[in-house]
C-alpha positions in Angstrom: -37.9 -10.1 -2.7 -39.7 -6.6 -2.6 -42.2 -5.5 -0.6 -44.8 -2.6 -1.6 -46.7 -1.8 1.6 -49.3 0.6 0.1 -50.0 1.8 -3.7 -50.2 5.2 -1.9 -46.7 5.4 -1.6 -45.3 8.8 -3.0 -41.8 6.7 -3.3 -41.7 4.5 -6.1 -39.3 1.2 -5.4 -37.2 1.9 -8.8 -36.2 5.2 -7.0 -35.2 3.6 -4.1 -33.3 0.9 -5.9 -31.6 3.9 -8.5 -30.7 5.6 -4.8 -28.9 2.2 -3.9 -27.1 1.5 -7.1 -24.6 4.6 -6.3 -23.5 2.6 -3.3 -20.6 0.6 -4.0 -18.8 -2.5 -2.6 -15.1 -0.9 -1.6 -13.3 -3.7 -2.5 -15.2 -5.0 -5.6 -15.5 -1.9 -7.1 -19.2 -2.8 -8.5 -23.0 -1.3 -7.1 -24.4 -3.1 -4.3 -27.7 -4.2 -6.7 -25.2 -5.5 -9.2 -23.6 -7.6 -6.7 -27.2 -9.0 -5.7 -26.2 -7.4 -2.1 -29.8 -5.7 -1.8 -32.0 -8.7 -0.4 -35.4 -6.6 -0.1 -36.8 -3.0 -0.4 -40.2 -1.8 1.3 -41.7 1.4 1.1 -45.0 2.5 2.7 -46.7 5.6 3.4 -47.4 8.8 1.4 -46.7 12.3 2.0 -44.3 13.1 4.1 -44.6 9.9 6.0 -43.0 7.7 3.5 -40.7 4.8 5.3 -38.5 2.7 3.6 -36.6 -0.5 4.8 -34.1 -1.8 3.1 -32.6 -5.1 4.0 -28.4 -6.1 2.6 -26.9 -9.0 2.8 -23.2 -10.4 2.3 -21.9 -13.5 0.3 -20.0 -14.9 4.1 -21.3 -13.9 7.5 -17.4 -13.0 8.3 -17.0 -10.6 5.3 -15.1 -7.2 7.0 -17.1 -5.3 9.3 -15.3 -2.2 8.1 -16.9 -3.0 4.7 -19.5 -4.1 5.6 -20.7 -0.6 7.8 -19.4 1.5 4.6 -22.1 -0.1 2.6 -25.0 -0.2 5.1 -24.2 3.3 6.2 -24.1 4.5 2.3 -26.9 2.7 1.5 -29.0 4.6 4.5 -27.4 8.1 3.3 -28.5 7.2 -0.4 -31.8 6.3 0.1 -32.3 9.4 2.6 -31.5 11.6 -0.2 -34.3 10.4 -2.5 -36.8 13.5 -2.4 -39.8 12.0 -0.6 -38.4 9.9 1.7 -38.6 10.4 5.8 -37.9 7.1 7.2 -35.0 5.1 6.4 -34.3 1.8 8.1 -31.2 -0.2 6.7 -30.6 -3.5 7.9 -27.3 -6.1 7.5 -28.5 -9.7 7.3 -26.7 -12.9 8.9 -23.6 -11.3 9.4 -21.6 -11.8 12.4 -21.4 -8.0 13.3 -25.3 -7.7 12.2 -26.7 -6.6 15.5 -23.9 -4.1 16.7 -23.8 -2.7 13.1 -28.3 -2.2 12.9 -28.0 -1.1 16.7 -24.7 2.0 15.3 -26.5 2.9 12.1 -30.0 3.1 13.9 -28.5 5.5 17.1 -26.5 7.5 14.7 -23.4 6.5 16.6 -21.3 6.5 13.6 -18.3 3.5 12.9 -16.1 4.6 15.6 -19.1 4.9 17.9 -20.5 1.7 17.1 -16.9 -0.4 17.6 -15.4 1.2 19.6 -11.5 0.3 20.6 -12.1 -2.2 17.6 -12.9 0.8 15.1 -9.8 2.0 12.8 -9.0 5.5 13.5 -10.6 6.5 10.5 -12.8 5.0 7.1 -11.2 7.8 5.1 -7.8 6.3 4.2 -9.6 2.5 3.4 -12.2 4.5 1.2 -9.1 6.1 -0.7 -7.9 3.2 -1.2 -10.1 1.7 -2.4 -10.9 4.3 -4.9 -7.6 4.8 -6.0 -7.3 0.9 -7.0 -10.5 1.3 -8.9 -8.8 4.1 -10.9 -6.3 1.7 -11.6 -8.5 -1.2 -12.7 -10.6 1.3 -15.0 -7.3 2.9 -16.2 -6.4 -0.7 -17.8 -9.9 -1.9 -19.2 -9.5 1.5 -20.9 -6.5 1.4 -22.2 -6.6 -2.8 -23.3 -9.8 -1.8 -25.2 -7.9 0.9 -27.3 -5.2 -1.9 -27.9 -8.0 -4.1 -29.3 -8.7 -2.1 -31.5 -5.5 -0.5 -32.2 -2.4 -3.0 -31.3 0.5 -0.5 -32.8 -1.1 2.7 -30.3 1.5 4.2 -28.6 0.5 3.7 -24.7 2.8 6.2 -23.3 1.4 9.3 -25.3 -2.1 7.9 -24.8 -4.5 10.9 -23.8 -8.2 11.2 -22.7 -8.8 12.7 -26.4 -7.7 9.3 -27.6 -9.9 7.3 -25.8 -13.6 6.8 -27.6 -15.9 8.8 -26.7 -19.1 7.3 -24.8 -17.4 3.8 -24.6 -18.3 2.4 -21.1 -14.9 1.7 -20.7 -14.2 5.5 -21.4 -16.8 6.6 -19.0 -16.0 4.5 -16.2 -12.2 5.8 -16.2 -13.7 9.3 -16.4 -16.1 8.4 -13.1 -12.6 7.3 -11.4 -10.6 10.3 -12.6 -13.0 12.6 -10.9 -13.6 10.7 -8.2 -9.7 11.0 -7.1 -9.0 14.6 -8.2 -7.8 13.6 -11.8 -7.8 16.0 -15.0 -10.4 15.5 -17.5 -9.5 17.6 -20.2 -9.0 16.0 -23.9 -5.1 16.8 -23.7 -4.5 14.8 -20.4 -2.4 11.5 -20.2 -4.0 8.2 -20.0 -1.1 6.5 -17.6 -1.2 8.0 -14.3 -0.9 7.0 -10.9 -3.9 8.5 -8.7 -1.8 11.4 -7.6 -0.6 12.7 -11.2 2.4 10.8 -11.4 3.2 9.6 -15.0 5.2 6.9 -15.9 8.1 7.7 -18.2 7.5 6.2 -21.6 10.0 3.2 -20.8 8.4 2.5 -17.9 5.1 2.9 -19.5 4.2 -0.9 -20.2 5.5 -2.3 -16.9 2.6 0.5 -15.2 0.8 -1.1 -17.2 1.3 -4.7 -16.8 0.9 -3.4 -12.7 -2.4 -1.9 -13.3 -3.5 -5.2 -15.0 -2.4 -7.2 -11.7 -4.7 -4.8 -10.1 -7.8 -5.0 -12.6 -7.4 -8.9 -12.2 -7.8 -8.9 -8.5 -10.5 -6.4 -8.3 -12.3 -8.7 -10.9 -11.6 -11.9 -9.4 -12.6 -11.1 -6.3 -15.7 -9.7 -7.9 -16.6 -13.3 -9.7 -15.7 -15.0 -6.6 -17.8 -12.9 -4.2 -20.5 -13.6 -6.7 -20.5 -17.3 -6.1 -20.6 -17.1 -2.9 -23.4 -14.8 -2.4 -25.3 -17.6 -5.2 -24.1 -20.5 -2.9 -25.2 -19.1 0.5 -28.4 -17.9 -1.2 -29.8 -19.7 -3.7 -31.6 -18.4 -6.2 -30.0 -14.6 -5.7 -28.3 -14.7 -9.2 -31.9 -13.5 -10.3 -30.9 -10.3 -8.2 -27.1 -10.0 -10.0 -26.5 -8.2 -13.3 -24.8 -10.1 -15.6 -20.9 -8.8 -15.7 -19.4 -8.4 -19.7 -16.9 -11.5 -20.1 -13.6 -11.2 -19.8 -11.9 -11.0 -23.3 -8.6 -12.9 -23.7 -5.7 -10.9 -22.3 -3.3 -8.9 -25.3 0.4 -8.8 -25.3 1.3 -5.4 -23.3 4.2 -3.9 -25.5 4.6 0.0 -25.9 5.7 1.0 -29.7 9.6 2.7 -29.1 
């Protein structure tokens, strides 16, 4: 549901919504308005009084706090950078942490602020974690497309070169590449762990039989998180996009 509180508003919704879309579920790997996360969006005013309130909501009440403050407190920075916009209220919905986290994000107290002795030491290390698995999970759609195309390719030499250019599958390994520090020159290999490390070209399909376990959980949980959200609130697959279906899984061998 979205609310337009004045026709007056310098803000347009769709910016608002392009502004959330950059915000990410940490464990799912997929934008918050994919997910159908984003319950409603308001903006009102003109000028430089322009407020919007954003309103999020989860598929379980008990789904991780931690999470759960990472994507209400990126979805607040987000939508504060859209040019225009002065007032920025972003709200969790039927969760079981709801109140503490709307009472943190709204006082500026920050996650260690807002939960105190119950607060990890730090966000950092779950958010690199979390972005080094999504490396992984685009590393394998990437490299299982080429084989679709291309059985016989020899996985180990695989570079970014090889890879088609402009292929979502391309461009979303790219995305995670530079998000975790990751070479994107042509010449660069394919098969690498987030910090560099390449397999040797023995080891090269069992890394990649291991990135596939990863791709597979990301995705699962994904599909599952998805029913959820449908079941606790009916009607919200109107808000999800559609995700590609999963194509039937290839042998993994590596050409000696």
């Amino acid at each position: 549901m979205t609310a337009v509180l004045t026709d007056r508003a310098a803000v347009s919704e769709r910016e608002v919504r392009a502004a959330l879309g950059t915000v990410v579920d940490p464990e799912l790997d997929e934008p918050i308005t994919d997910l159908g996360f984003v319950r409603s969006v308001a903006v009102a005013g003109s000028g430089d009084g322009v407020h919007v309130e954003v309103h999020l909501r989860l598929p379980t009440s008990f789904c991780a706090p931690n999470f759960a403050w990472l994507m209400v407190s990126d979805a607040s920075d987000a939508v504060s950078a859209v040019p225009g916009v002065g007032r920025v209220v972003v709200e969790l919905d039927d969760h079981h942490d709801s109140e503490l986290i709307n009472r943190g994000l709204a006082a500026g107290l920050g996650y260690r602020g807002t939960f105190g002795h119950e607060a990890e030491e730090s966000l950092d290390e779950l958010r690199a974690t979390f972005t080094r698995k999504a490396h992984t999970a685009a590393m394998e759609r990437a490299v299982t497309a080429l084989l679709r195309l291309d059985p016989a390719v020899d996985v180990a030499a695989l570079t970014l070169g090889d890879l088609p250019a402009g292929e979502p599958t391309t461009e979303a390994l790219l995305r995670r590449r530079a998000a975790v520090g990751l070479p994107l020159d042509p010449g660069a290999p394919v098969l690498v762990e987030a910090d560099g490390t390449r397999p040797t070209h023995d080891a090269a399909a069992h890394f990649l039989r291991r990135a596939r376990s990863v791709r597979i959980s990301v995705d699962g949980n994904a599909h599952f998180c998805r029913g959820l959200l449908t079941t606790r609130y009916p009607g919200s697959e109107a808000d999800q996009t559609p995700r590609p279906e999963d194509r039937p899984l290839i042998p993994l061998e590596v050409r000696s």
